[in-house]
C-alpha positions, 0 to 999 in steps of 0.5 A: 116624515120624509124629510126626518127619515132622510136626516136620520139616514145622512147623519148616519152615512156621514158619522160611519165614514168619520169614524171608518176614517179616523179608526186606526184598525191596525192598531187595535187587538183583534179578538180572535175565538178559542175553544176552550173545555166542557169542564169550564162550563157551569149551567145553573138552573135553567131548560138547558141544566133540565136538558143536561140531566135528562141526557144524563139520566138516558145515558145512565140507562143505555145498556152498553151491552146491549149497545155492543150486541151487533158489533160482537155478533159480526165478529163471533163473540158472545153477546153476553146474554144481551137484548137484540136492540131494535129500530135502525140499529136492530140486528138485521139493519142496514144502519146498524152500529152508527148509533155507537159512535154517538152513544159514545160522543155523549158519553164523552161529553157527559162525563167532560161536562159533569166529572160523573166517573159512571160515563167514563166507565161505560165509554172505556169498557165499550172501546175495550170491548170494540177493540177486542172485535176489531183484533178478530177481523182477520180470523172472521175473513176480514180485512185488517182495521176493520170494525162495523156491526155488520161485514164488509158487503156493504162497501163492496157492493157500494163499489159496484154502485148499489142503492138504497135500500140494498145498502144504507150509508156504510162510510157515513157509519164508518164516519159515526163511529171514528168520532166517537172514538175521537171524542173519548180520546179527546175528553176521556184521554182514551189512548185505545180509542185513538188507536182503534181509530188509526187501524180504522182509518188504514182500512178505509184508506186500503179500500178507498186508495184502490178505486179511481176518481170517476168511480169514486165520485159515482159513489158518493153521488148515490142518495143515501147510500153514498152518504158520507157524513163527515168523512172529509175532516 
């Protein structure tokens, strides 16, 4: 049995080297991997065709006002007569508005994977309605390019190095959100998505570009309130 094994095992090691050898890899096509659309992808009946349609049928269900409701509170809008919404996203939450950015994530990709118009609609009426509390920043005492369901405390007191539960992640927010936006821009060529995201982007860099290193990396140092999701794409 050993003696078998130990063949096995030469013959092996002996045709890798010949073969290692002899391959002129130069002279073969690398296969390289390219992204291609969620338009090109067509699932047939299967769990993950089942799966589709359930976030199909959830997204249909979303309210997008009631979506909007702490977005247009912060910025004295009117909440069109909208149920508060509840859990982290729930109107005296810390974590409020990053449920936004992943609601439109999936709008996005729904409608590039089924050409549905009803999830096109409802992400281009909700980067509308962004847009508009994103215009009233300055009236409502905010710095310009701001946009969050909640005011800009949480930054300034994550500057002065606050934790959690005092605050809850505010640029892991701020990341949910911008990728939201890009995502329409991106599957819905939503040119206001994109410049939505470019005023958000000066406003972080405005506030970011005024605290040095060291204070900086203490920032991000803090659990949970320094998170900062994917904000260093």
């Amino acid at each position: 049995m050993k003696r078998s094994v130990f063949i096995c095992l030469f013959l092996s090691l002996f045709f890798t080297a010949v073969i290692v050898q002899y391959c002129d890899v130069s002279q073969q096509t690398l296969l390289q991997a390219k992204s291609f659309p969620l338009s090109q992808v067509t699932l047939l009946d299967s769990p993950f065709k089942d799966a589709l349609n359930r976030t199909c049928e959830y997204l249909s269900f979303l309210d997008a006002d009631r979506m909007l409701y702490s977005f247009r509170e912060n910025y004295g809008l009117s909440t069109q007569g909208a149920q508060a919404p509840g859990g982290w996203e729930k109107p005296e939450g810390k974590l409020r508005g990053h449920s936004m950015g992943h609601f439109l994530v999936a709008l996005a990709q729904a409608y590039a994977s089924t050409g549905d118009e009803q999830f096109k609609t409802k992400a281009e009426y909700i980067i509308t309605e962004l847009g508009k509390c994103q215009d009233r920043a300055v009236s409502q005492g905010y710095n310009t390019g701001f946009l969050s369901a909640y005011g800009e405390y949480q930054f300034e007191e994550l500057e002065q190095l606050q934790t959690y539960p005092n605050i809850w992640a505010p640029y892991y927010t701020q990341h949910k959100i911008i990728s939201g936006l890009i995502a329409c821009y991106y599957h819905l060529e939503n040119a206001e998505a994109l410049e939505i995201t470019k005023k958000m982007g000066d406003w972080i860099y405005s506030r970011l570009s005024k605290v040095d290193r060291t204070q900086l990396q203490k920032m991000w140092d803090i659990y949970i309130a320094g998170e900062y999701g994917g904000m260093n794409e």
